[in-house]
DONUBA-235096 format. One record per atom (N, C-alpha, C, O): residue in one letter; chain; atom name; x, y, z. Coordinates in nm, 2 decimals, decimal comma, padded with zeros to 4 digits. Last residue first. Layout:
<atoms>
> res:chain:atom:u:v:w
> A:A:CA:X:Y:Z
...
</atoms>
This chain:
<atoms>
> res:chain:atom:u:v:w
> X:A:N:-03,84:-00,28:-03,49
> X:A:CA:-03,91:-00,40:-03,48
> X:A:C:-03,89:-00,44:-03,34
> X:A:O:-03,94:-00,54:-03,29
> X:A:N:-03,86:-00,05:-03,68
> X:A:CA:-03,84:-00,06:-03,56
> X:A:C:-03,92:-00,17:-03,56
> X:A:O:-04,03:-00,18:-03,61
> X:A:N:-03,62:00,06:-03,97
> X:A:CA:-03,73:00,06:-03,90
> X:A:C:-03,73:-00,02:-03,75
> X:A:O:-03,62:-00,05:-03,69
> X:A:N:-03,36:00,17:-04,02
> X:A:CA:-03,46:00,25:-03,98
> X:A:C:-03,58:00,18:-03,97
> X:A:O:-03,67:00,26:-03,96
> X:A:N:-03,21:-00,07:-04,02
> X:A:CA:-03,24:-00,04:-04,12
> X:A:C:-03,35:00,08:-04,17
> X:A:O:-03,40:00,09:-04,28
> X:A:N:-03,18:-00,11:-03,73
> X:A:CA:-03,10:-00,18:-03,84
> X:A:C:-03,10:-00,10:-03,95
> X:A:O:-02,99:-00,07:-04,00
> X:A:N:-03,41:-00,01:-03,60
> X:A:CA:-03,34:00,11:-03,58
> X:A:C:-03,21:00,02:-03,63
> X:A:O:-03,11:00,05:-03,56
> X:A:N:-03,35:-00,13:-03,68
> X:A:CA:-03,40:-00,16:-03,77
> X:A:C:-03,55:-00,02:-03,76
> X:A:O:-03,66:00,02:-03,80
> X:A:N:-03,18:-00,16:-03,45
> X:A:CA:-03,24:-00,01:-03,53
> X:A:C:-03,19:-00,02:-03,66
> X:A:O:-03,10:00,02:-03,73
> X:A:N:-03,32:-00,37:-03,32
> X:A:CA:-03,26:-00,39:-03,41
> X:A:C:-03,28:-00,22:-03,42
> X:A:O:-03,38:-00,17:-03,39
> X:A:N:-03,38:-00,54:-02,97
> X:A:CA:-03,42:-00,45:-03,12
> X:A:C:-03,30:-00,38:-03,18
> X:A:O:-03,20:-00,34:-03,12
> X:A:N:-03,45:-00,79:-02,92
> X:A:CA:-03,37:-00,78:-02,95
> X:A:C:-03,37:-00,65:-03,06
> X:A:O:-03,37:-00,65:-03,18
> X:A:N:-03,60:-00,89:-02,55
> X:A:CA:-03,60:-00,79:-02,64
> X:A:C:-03,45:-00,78:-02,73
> X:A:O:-03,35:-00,76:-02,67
> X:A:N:-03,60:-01,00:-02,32
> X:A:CA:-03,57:-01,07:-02,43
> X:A:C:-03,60:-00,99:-02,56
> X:A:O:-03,63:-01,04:-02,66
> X:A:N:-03,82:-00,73:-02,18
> X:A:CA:-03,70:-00,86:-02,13
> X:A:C:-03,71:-00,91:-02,30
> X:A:O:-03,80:-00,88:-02,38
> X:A:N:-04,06:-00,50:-02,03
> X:A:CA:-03,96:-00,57:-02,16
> X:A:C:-03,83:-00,58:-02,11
> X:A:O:-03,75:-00,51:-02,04
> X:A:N:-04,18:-00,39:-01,87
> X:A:CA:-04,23:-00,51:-01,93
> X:A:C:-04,18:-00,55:-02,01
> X:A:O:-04,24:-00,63:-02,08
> X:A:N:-04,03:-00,10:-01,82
> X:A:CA:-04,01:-00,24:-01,71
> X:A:C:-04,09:-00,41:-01,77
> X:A:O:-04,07:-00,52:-01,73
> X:A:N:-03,97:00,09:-01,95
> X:A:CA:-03,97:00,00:-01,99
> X:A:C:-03,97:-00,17:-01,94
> X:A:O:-03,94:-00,28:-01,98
> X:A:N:-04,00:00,31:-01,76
> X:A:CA:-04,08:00,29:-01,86
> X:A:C:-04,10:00,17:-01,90
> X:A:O:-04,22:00,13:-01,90
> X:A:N:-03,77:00,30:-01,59
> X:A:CA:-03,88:00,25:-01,58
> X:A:C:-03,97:00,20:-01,61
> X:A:O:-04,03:00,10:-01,57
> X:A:N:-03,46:00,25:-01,84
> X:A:CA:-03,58:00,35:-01,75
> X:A:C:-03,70:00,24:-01,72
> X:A:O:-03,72:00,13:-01,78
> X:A:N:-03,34:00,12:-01,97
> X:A:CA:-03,24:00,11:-01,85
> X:A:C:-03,37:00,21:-01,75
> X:A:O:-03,38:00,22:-01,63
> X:A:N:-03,48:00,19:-02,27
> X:A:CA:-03,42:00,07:-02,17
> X:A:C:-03,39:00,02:-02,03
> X:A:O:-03,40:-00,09:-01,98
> X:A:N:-03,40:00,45:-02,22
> X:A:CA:-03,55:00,39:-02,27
> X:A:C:-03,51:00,25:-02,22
> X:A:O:-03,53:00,23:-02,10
> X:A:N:-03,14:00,45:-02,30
> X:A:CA:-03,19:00,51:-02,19
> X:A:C:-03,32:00,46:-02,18
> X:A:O:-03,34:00,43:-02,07
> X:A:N:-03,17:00,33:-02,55
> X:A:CA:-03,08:00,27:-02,45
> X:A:C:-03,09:00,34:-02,31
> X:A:O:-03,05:00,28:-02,21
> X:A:N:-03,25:00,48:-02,72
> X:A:CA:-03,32:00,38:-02,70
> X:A:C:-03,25:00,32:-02,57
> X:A:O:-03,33:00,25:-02,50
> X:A:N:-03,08:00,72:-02,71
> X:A:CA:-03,24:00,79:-02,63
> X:A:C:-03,30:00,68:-02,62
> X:A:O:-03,40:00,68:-02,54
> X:A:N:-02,85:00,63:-02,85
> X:A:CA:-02,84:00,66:-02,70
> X:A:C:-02,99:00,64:-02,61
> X:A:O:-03,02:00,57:-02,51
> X:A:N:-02,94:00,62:-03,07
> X:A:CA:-02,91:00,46:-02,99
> X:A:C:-02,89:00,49:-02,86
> X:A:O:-02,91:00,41:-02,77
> X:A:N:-02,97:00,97:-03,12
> X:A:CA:-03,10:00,86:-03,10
> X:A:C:-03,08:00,73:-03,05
> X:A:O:-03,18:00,69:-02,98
> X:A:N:-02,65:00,97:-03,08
> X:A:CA:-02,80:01,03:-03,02
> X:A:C:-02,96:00,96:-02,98
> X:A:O:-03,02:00,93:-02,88
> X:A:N:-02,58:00,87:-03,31
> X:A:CA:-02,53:00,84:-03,17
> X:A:C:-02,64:00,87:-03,08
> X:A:O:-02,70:00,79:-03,00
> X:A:N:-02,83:00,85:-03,60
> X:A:CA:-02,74:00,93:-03,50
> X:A:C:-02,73:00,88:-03,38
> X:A:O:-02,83:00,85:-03,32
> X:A:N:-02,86:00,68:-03,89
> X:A:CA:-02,89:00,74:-03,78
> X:A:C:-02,81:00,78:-03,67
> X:A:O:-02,70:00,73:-03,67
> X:A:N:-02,86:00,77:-04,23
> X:A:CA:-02,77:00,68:-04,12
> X:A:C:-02,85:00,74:-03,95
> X:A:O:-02,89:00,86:-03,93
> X:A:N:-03,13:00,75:-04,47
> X:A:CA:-03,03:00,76:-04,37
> X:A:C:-02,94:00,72:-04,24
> X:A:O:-02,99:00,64:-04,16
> X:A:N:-03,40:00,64:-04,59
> X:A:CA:-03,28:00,68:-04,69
> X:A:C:-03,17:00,76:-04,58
> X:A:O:-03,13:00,86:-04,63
> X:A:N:-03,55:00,51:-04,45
> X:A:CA:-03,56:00,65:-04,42
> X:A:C:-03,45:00,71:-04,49
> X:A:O:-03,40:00,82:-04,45
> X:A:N:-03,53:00,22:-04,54
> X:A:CA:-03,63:00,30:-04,54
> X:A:C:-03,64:00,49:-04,56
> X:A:O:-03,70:00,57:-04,63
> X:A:N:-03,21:00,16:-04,68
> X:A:CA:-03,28:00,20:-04,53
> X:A:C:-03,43:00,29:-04,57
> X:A:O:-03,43:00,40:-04,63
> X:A:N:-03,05:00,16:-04,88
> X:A:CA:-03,10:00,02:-04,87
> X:A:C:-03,17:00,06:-04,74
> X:A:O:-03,20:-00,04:-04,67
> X:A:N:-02,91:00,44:-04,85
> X:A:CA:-02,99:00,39:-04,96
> X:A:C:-03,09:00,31:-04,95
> X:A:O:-03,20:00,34:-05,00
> X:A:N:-02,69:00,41:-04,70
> X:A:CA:-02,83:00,47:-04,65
> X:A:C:-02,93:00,45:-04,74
> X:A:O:-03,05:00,44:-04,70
> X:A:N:-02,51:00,26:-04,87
> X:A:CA:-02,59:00,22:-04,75
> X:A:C:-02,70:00,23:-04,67
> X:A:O:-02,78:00,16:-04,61
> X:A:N:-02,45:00,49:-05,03
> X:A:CA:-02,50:00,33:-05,07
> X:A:C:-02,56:00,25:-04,94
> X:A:O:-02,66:00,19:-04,94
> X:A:N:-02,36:00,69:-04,88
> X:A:CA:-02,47:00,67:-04,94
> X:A:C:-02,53:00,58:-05,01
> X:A:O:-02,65:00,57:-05,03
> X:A:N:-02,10:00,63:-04,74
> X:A:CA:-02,23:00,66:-04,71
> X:A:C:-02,36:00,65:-04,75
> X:A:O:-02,45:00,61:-04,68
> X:A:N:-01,97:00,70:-04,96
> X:A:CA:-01,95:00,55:-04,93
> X:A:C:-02,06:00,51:-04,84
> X:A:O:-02,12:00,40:-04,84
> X:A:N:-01,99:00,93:-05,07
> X:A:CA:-02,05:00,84:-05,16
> X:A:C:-02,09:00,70:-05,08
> X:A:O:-02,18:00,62:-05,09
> X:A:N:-01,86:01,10:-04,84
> X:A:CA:-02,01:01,06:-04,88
> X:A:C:-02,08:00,99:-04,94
> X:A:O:-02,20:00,96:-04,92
> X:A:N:-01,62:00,97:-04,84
> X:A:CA:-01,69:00,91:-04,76
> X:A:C:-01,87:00,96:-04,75
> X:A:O:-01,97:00,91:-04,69
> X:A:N:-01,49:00,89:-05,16
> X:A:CA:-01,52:01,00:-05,10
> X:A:C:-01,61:00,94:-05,00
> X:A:O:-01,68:00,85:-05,04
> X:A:N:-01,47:00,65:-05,33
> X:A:CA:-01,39:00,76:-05,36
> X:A:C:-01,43:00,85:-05,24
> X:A:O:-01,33:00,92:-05,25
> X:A:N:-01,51:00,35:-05,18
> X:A:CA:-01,57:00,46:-05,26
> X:A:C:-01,45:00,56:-05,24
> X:A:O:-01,36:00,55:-05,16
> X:A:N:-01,47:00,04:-05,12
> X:A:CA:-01,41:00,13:-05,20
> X:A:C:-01,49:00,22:-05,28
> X:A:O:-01,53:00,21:-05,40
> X:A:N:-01,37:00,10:-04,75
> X:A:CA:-01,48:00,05:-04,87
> X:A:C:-01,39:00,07:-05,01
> X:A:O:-01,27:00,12:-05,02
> X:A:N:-01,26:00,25:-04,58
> X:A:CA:-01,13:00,13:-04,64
> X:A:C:-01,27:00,06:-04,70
> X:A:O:-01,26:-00,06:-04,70
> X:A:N:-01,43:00,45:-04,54
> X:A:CA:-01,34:00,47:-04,58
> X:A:C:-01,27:00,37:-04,66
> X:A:O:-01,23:00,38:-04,78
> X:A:N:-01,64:00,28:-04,37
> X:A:CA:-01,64:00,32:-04,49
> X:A:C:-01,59:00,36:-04,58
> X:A:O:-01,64:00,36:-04,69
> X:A:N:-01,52:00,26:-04,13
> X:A:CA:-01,55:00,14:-04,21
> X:A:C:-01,55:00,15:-04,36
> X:A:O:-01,50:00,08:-04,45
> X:A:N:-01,52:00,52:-04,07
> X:A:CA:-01,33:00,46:-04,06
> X:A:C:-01,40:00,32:-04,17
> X:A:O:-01,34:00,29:-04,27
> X:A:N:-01,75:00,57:-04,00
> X:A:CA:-01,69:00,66:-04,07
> X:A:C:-01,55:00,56:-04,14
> X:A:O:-01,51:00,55:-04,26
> X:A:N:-01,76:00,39:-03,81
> X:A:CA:-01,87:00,35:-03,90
> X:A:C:-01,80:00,45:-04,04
> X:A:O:-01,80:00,41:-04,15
> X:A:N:-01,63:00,50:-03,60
> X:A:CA:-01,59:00,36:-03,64
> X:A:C:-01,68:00,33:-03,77
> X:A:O:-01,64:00,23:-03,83
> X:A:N:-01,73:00,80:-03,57
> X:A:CA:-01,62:00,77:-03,57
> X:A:C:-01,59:00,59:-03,65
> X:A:O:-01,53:00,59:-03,76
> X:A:N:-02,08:00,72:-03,67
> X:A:CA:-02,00:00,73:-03,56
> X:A:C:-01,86:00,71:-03,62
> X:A:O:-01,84:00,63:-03,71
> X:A:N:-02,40:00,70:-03,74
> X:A:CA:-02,27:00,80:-03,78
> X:A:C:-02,21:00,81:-03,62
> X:A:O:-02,26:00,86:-03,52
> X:A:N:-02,54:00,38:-03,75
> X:A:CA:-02,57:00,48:-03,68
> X:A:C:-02,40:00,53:-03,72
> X:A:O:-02,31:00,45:-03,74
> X:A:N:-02,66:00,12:-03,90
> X:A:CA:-02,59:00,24:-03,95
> X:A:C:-02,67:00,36:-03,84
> X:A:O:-02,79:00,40:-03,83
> X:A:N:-02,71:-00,08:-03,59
> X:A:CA:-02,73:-00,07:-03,75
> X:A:C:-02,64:00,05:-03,79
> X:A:O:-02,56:00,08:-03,71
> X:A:N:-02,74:-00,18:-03,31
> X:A:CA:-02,74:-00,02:-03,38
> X:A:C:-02,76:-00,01:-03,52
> X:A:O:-02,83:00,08:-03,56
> X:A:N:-02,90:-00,36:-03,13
> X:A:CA:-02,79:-00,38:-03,26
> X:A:C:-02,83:-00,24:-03,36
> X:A:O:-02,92:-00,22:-03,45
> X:A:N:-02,93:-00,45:-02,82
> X:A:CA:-02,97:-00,36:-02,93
> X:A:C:-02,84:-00,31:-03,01
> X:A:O:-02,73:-00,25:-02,97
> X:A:N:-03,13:-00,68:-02,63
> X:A:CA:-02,99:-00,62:-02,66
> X:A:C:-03,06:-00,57:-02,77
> X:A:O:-03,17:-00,59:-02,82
> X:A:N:-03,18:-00,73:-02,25
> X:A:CA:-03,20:-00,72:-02,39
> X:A:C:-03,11:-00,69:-02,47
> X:A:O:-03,00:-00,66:-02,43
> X:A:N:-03,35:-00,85:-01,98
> X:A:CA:-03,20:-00,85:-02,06
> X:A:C:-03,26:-00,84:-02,21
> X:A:O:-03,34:-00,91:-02,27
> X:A:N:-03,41:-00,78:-01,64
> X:A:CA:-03,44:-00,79:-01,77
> X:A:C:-03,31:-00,79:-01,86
> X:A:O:-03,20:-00,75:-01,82
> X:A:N:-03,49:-00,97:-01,35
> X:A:CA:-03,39:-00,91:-01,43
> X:A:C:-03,40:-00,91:-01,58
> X:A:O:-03,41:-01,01:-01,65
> X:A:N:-03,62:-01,12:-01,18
> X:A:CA:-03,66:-00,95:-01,17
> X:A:C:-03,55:-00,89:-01,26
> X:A:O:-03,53:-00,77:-01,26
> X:A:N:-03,55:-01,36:-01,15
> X:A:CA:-03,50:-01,32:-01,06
> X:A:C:-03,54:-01,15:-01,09
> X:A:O:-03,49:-01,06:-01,02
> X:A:N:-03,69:-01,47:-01,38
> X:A:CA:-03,76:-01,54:-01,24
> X:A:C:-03,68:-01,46:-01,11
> X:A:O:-03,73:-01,47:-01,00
> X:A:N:-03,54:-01,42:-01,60
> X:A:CA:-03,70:-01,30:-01,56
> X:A:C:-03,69:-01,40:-01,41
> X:A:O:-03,68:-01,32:-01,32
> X:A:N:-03,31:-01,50:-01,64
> X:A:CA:-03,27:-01,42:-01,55
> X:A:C:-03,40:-01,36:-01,51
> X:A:O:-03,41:-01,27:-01,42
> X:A:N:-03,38:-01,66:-01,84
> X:A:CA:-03,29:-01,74:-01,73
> X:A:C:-03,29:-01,65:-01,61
> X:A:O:-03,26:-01,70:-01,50
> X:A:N:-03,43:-01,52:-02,02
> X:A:CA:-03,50:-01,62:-02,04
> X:A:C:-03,47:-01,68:-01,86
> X:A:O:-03,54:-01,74:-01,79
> X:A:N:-03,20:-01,38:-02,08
> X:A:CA:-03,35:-01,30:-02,05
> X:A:C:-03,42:-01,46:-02,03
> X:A:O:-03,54:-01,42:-02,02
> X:A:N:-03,03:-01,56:-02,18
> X:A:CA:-03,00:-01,54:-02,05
> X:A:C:-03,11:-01,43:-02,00
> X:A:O:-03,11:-01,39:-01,89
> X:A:N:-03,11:-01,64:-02,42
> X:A:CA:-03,12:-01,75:-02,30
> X:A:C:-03,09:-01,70:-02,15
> X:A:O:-03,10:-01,76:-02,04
> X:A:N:-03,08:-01,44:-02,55
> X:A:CA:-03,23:-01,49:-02,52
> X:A:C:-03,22:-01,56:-02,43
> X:A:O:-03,31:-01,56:-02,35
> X:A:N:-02,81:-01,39:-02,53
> X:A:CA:-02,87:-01,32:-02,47
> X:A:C:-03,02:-01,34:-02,45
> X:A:O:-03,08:-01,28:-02,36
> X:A:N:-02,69:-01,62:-02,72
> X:A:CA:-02,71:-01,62:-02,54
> X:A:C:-02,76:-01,49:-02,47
> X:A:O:-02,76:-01,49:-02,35
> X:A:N:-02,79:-01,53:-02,95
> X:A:CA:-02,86:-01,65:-02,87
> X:A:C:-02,84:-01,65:-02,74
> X:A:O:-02,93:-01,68:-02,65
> X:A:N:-02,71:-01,31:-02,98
> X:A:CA:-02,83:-01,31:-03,01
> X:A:C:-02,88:-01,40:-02,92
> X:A:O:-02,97:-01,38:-02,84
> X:A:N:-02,41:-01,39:-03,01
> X:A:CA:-02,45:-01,30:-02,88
> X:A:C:-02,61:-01,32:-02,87
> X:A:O:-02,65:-01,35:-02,76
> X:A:N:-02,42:-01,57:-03,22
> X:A:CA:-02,42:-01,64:-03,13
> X:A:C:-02,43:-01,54:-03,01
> X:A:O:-02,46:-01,60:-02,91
> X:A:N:-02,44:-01,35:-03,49
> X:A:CA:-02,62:-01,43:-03,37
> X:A:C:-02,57:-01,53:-03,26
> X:A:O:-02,66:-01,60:-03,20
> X:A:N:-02,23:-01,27:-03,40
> X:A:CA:-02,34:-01,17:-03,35
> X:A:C:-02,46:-01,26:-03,37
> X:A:O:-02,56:-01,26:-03,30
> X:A:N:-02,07:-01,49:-03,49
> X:A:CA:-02,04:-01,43:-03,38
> X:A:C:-02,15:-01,35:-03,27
> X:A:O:-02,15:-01,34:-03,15
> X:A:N:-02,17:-01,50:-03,75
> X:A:CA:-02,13:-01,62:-03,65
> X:A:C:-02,16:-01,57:-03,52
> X:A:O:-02,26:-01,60:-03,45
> X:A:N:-02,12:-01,23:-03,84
> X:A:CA:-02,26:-01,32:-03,86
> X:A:C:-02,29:-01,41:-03,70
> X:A:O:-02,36:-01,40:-03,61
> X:A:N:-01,83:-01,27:-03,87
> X:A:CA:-01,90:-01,14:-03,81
> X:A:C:-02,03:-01,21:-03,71
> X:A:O:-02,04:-01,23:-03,59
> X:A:N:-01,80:-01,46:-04,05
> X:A:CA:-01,73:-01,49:-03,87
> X:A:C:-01,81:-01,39:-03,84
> X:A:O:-01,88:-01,42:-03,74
> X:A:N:-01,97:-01,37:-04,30
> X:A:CA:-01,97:-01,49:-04,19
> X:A:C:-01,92:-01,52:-04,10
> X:A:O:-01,98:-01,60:-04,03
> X:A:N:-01,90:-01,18:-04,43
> X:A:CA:-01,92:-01,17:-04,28
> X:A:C:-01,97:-01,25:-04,23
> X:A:O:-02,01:-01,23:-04,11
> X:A:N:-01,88:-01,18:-04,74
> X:A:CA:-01,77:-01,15:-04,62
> X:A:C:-01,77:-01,18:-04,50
> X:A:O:-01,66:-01,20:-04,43
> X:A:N:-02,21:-01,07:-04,83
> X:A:CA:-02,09:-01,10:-04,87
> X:A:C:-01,97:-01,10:-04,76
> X:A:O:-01,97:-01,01:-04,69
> X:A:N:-02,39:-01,11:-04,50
> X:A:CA:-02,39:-01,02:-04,67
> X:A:C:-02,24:-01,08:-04,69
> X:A:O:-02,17:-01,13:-04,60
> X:A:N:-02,64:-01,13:-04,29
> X:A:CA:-02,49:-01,19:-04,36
> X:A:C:-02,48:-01,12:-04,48
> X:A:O:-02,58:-01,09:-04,55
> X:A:N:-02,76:-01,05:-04,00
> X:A:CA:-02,79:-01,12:-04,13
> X:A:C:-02,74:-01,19:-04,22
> X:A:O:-02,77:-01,31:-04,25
> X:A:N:-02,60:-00,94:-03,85
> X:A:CA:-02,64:-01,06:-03,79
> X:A:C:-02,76:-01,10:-03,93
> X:A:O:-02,83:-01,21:-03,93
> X:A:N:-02,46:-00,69:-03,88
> X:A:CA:-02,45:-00,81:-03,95
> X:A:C:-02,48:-00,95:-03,92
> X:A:O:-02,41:-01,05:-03,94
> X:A:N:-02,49:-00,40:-03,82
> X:A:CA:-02,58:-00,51:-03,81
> X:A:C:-02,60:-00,64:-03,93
> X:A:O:-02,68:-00,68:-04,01
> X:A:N:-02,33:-00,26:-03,51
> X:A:CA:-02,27:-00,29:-03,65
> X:A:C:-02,46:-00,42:-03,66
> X:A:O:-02,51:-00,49:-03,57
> X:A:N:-02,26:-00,40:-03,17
> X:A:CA:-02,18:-00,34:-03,29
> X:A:C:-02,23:-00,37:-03,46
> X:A:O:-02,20:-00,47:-03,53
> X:A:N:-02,51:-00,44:-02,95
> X:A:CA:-02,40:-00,54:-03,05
> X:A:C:-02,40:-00,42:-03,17
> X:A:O:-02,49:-00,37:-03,23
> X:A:N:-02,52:-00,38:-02,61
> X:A:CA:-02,54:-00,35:-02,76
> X:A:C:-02,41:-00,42:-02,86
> X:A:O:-02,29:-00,43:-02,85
> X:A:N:-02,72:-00,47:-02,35
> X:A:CA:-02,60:-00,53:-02,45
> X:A:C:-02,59:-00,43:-02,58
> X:A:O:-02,70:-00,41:-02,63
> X:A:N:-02,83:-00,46:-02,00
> X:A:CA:-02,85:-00,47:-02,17
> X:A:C:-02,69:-00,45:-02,20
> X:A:O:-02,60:-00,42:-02,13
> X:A:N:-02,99:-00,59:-01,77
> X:A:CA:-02,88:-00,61:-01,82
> X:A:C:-02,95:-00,55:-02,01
> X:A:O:-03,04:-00,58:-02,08
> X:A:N:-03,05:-00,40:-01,41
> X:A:CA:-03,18:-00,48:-01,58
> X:A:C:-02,99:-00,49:-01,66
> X:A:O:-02,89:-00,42:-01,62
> X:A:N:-03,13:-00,36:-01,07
> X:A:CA:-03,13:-00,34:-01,19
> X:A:C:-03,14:-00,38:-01,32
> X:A:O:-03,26:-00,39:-01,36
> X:A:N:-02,98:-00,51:-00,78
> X:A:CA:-03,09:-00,49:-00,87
> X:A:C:-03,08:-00,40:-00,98
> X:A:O:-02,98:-00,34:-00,96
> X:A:N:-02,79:-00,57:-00,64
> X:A:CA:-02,79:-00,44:-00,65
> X:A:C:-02,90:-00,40:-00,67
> X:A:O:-02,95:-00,30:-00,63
> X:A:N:-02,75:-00,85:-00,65
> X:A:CA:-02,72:-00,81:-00,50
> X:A:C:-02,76:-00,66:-00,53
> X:A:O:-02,77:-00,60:-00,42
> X:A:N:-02,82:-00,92:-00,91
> X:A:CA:-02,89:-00,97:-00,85
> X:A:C:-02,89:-00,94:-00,69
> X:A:O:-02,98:-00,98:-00,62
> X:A:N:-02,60:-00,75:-01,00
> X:A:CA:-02,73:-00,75:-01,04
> X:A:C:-02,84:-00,78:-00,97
> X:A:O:-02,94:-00,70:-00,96
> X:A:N:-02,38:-00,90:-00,97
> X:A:CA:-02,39:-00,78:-00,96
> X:A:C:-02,54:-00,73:-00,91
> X:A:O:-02,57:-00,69:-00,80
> X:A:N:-02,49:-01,11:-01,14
> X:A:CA:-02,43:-01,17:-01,03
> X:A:C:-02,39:-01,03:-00,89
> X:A:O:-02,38:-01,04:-00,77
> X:A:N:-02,48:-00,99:-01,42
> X:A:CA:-02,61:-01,06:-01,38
> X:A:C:-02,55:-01,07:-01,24
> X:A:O:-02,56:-00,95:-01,21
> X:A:N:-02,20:-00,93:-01,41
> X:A:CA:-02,28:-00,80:-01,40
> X:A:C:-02,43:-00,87:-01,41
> X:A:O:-02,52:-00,78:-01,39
> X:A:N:-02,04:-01,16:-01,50
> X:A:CA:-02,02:-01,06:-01,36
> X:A:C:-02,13:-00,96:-01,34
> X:A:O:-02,14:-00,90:-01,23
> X:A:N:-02,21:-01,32:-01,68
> X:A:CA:-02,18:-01,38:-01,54
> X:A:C:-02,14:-01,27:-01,44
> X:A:O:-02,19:-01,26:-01,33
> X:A:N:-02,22:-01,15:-01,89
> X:A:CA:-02,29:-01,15:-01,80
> X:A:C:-02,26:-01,20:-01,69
> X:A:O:-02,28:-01,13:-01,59
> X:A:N:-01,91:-01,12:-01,92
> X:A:CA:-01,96:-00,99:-01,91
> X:A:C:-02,09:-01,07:-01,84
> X:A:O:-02,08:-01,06:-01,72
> X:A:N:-01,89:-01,39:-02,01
> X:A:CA:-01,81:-01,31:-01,90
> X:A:C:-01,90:-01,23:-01,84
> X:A:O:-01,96:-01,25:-01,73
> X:A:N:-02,03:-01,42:-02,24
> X:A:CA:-02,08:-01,47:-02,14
> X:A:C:-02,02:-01,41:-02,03
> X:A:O:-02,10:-01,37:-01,94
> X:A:N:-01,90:-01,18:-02,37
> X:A:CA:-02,05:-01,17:-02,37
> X:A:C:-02,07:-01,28:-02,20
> X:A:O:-02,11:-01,24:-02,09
> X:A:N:-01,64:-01,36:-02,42
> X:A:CA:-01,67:-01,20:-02,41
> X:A:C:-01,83:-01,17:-02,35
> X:A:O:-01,82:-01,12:-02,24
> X:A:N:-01,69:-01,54:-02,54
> X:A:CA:-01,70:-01,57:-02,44
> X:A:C:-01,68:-01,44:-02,34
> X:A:O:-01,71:-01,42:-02,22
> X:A:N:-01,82:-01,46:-02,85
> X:A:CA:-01,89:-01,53:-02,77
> X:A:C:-01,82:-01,53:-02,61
> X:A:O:-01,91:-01,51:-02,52
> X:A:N:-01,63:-01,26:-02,93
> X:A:CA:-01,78:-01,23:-02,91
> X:A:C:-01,83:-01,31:-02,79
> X:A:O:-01,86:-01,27:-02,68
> X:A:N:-01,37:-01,39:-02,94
> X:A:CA:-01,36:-01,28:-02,90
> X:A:C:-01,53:-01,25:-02,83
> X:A:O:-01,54:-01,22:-02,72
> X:A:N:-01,41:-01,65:-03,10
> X:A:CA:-01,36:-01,63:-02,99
> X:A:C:-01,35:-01,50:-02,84
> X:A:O:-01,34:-01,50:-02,72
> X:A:N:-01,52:-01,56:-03,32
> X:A:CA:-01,60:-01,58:-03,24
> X:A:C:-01,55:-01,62:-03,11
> X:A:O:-01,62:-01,61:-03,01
> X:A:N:-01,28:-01,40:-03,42
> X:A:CA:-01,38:-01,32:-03,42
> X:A:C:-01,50:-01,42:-03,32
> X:A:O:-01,58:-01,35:-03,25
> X:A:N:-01,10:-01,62:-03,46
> X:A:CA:-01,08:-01,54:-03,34
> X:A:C:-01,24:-01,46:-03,35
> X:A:O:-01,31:-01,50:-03,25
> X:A:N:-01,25:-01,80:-03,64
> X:A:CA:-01,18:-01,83:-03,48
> X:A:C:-01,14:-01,73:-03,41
> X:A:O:-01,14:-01,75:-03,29
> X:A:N:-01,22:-01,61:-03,85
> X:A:CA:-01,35:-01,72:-03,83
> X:A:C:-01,31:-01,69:-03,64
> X:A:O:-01,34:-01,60:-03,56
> X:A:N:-00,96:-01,58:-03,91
> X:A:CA:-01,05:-01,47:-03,87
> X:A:C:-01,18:-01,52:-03,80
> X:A:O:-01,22:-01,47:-03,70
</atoms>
């Protein structure tokens, strides 16, 4: 599991930028990332997860780091408990009886005691890709908006 899961992340990620930094730089515009899910901390089980999502962490600093001299911003944003189809399906094969309960332990450990909505990852990720945001590069925010707060 170890081996495929970082097999999959890591060279997945660098691909993806090499074509779309390389894109980028004949089109102009800004690179962002969203990493699935927010286990770049670690909890029981998810050390390949872990592995995998701070090795995206890292090459995405290095490649905001590598890409500001060319006008290119690069950030990424790790959704945390946002209600979606996949987050539903995760919780199911948990072991709670009912997918509210299974829900609810999670939203628990969040400031704002809830899951956040497709919606709102969306409104950050447009916030991103907008003008507004043109002084932010190497940015890794968390919807924390991880954990409802915002870092």
């Amino acid at each position: 599991m170890f081996d495929r899961m970082v097999a999959v992340n890591l060279p997945g990620v660098l691909h993806s930028l090499k074509y779309a930094i390389s894109d980028i730089e004949k089109h102009g515009g800004q690179y962002r990332y969203s990493v699935f899910h927010c286990e770049v901390k670690g909890s029981a089980g998810t050390s390949a997860d872990c592995a995998g999502k701070n090795g995206v962490e890292g090459i995405m600093q290095a490649a905001a780091i590598e890409c500001a001299s060319f006008g290119i911003r690069v950030n990424t944003v790790h959704p945390g408990l946002i209600t979606t189809r996949v987050a539903e399906g995760h919780v199911r094969v948990c072991y709670y009886d009912t997918l509210e309960e299974g829900k609810k332990a999670p939203a628990e450990s969040t400031p704002l005691k809830r899951y956040g909505s497709l919606e709102q990852e969306v409104a950050l990720m447009l916030y991103l890709v907008s003008d507004e945001s043109r002084y932010c590069t190497h940015g890794i925010i968390r919807l924390m908006v991880e954990k409802g707060l915002c870092k």
